[in-house]
DOTORNU-702947 format. One record per residue (C-alpha): residue in one letter; y, x, z negated. Coordinates in steps of 0.2 Angstrom, whole numbers, padded with zeros to 4 digits, always signed. Layout:
<keses>
aYXZ;...
</keses>
This chain:
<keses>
x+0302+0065+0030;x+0297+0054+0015;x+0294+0041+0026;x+0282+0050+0037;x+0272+0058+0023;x+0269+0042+0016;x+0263+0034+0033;x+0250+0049+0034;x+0246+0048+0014;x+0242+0030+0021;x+0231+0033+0035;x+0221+0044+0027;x+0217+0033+0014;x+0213+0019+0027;x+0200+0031+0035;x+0193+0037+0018;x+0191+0018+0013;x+0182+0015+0031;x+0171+0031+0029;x+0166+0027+0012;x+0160+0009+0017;x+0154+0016+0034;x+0141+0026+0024;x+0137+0016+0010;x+0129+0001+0022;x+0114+0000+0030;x+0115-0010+0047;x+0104-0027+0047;x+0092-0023+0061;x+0088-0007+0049;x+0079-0020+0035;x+0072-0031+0046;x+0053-0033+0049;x+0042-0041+0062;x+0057-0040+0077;x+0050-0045+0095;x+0052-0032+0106;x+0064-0040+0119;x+0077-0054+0117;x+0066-0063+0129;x+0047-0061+0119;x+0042-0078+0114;x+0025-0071+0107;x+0018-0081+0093;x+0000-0074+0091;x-0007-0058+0087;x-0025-0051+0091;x-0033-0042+0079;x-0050-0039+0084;x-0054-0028+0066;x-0067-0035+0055;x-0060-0039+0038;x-0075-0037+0029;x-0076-0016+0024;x-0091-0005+0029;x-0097+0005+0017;x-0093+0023+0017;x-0100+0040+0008;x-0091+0044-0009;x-0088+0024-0013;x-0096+0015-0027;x-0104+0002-0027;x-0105-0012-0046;x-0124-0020-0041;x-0128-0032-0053;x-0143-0041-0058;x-0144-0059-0067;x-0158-0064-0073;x-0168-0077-0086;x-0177-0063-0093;x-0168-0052-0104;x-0179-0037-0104;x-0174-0038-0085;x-0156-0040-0088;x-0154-0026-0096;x-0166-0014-0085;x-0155-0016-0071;x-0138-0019-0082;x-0137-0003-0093;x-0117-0007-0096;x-0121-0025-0103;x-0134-0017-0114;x-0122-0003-0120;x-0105-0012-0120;x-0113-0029-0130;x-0108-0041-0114;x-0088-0036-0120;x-0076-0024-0118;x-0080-0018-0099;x-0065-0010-0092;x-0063-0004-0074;x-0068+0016-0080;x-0086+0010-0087;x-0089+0001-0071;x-0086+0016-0061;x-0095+0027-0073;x-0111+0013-0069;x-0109+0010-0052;x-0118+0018-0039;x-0110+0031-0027;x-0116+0031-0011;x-0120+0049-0006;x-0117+0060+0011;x-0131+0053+0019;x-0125+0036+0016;x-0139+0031+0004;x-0138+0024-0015;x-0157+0023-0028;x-0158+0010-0034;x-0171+0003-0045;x-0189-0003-0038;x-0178-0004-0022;x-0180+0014-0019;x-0166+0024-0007;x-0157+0012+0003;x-0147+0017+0020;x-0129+0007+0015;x-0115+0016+0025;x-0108+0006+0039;x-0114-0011+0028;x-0105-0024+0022;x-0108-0030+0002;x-0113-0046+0010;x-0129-0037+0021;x-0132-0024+0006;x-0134-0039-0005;x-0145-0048+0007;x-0155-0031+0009;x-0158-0027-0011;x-0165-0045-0014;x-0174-0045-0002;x-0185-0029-0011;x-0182-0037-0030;x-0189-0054-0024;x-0206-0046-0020;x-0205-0040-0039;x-0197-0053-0047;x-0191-0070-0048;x-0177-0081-0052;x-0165-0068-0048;x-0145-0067-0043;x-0139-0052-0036;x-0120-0047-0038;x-0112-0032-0026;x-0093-0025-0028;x-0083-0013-0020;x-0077-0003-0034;x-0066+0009-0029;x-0052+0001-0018;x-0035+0010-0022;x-0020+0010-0013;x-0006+0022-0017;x+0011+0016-0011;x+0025+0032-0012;x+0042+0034-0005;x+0055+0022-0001;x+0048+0006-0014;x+0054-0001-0028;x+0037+0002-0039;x+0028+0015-0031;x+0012+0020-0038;x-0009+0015-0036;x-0013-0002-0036;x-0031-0006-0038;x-0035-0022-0026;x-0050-0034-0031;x-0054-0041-0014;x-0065-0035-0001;x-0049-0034+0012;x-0029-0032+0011;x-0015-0028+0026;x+0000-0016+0024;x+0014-0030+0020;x+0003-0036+0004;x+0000-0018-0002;x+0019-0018-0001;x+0022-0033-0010;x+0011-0027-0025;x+0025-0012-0024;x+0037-0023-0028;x+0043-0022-0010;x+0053-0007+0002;x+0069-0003-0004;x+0085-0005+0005;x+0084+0015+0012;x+0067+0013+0017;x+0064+0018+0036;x+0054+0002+0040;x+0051+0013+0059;x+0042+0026+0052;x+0029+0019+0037;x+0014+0034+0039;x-0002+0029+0033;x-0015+0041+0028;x-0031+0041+0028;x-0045+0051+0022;x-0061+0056+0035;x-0074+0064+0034;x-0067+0079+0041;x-0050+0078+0032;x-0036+0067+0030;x-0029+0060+0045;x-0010+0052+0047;x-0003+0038+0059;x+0013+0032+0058;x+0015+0012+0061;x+0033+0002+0063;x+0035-0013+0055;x+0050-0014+0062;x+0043-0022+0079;x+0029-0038+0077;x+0016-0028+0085;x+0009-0022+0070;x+0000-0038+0068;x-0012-0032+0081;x-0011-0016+0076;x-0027-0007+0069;x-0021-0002+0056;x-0012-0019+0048;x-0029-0021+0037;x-0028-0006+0026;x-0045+0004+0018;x-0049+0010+0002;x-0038+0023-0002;x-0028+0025+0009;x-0010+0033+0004;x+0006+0023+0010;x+0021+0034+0012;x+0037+0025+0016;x+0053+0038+0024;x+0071+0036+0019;x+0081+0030+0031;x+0094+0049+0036;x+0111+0038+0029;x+0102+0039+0010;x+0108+0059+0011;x+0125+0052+0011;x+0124+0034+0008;x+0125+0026-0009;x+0112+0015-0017;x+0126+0003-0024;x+0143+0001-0017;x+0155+0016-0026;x+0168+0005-0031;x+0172+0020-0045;x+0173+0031-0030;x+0185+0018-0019;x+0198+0016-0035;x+0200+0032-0039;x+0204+0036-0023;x+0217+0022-0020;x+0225+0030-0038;x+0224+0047-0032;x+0234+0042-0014;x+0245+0034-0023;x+0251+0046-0036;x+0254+0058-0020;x+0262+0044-0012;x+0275+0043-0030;x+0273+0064-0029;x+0281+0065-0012;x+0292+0052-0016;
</keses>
């Protein structure tokens, strides 16, 4: 009789043990990003016909400014310099004199007048603005900036947060680097993406999981868009670290009922 509790005290401390590592691991295929769809795809390149270089949209703001040989010019068309002293310029007084491109898709803009900038690139509103200040004024350099390009990375990251980017483009896997990278629960199948319009927000889950993102339209990501990454179900259950309290205390608590029936 002792004999036979003690081989079922046994077994059911073998399937606790396997239970317990069954649901703390997550398998490797799980964390693995960029798979090939098939065994057999051999695919090395990725069409991406999306223009890296941002349009402008209504609601962003635009840093425009003016250098110039003459001071009195400078500072017409570069209040921040004249009220900051040429130091001490931070993120919040750029945006505070920057230039927010309204409904209509149109900024004012000194002697330039309203000018039609949605669907532009910096490059072409650059261009365009000289253009109008040359017939004006001479020897001058004209400098135009995205201000406003956050990202906010939630979920299943190691940092999550919003991360301001200073160049004109960036794709989901860097915006996930600056997070500090997806966690080991992260459901790498289901990242959801969402993006404001000008009707509302719209949402559109990607996998990273398979390589065709890289020609997905969404790889490049837009100003403000919000990243949400989805735990994996085993986190409901799972442990982030292996439970070796939990394993040993088991082993002891079998093995006192093992002496008990003894």
């Amino acid at each position: 009789m002792n004999s036979m509790l003690k081989k079922n005290a046994l077994s059911i401390l073998w399937v606790l043990l396997i239970g317990i590592i069954g649901v703390s691991c997550v398998p490797q295929r799980k964390m693995m990003l960029l798979q090939a769809e098939t065994r057999q795809d051999t695919t090395t390149h990725y069409f991406n016909e999306r223009l890296l270089s941002y349009l402008i949209q209504p609601g962003d703001n635009l840093y425009i400014k003016v250098v110039s040989f003459d001071e009195k010019t400078t500072h017409l068309f570069n209040p921040l310099e004249r009220t900051q002293g040429g130091g001490n310029i931070n993120d919040q007084s750029i945006y505070l004199n920057s230039y927010t491109v309204n409904d209509q898709g149109d900024i004012e803009f000194p002697l330039a007048g309203t000018i039609h900038v949605q669907n532009m690139t910096t490059e072409q509103i650059k261009e365009q603005i000289q253009a109008v200040l040359d017939e004006y004024l001479k020897e001058t350099v004209l400098i135009v900036k995205l201000v406003n390009f956050n990202l906010t990375m939630i979920g299943e990251v190691k940092r999550p947060g919003q991360f301001k980017v200073y160049k004109p483009e960036i794709n989901i896997f860097e915006a996930i680097a600056m997070a500090g990278d997806l966690t080991d629960f992260a459901d790498r199948k289901e990242v959801t993406i969402i993006r404001q319009t000008k009707t509302g927000s719209q949402t559109t889950v990607v996998d990273l999981e398979k390589a065709g993102i890289l020609s997905s339209d969404y790889y490049y990501l837009k100003p403000n868009d919000i990243i949400y990454v989805r735990p994996l179900k085993i986190k409901q259950y799972g442990f982030a670290t292996f439970p070796y309290t939990l394993i040993f205390s088991t082993i002891s608590t079998a093995l006192l009922l093992i002496n008990f029936f003894k």
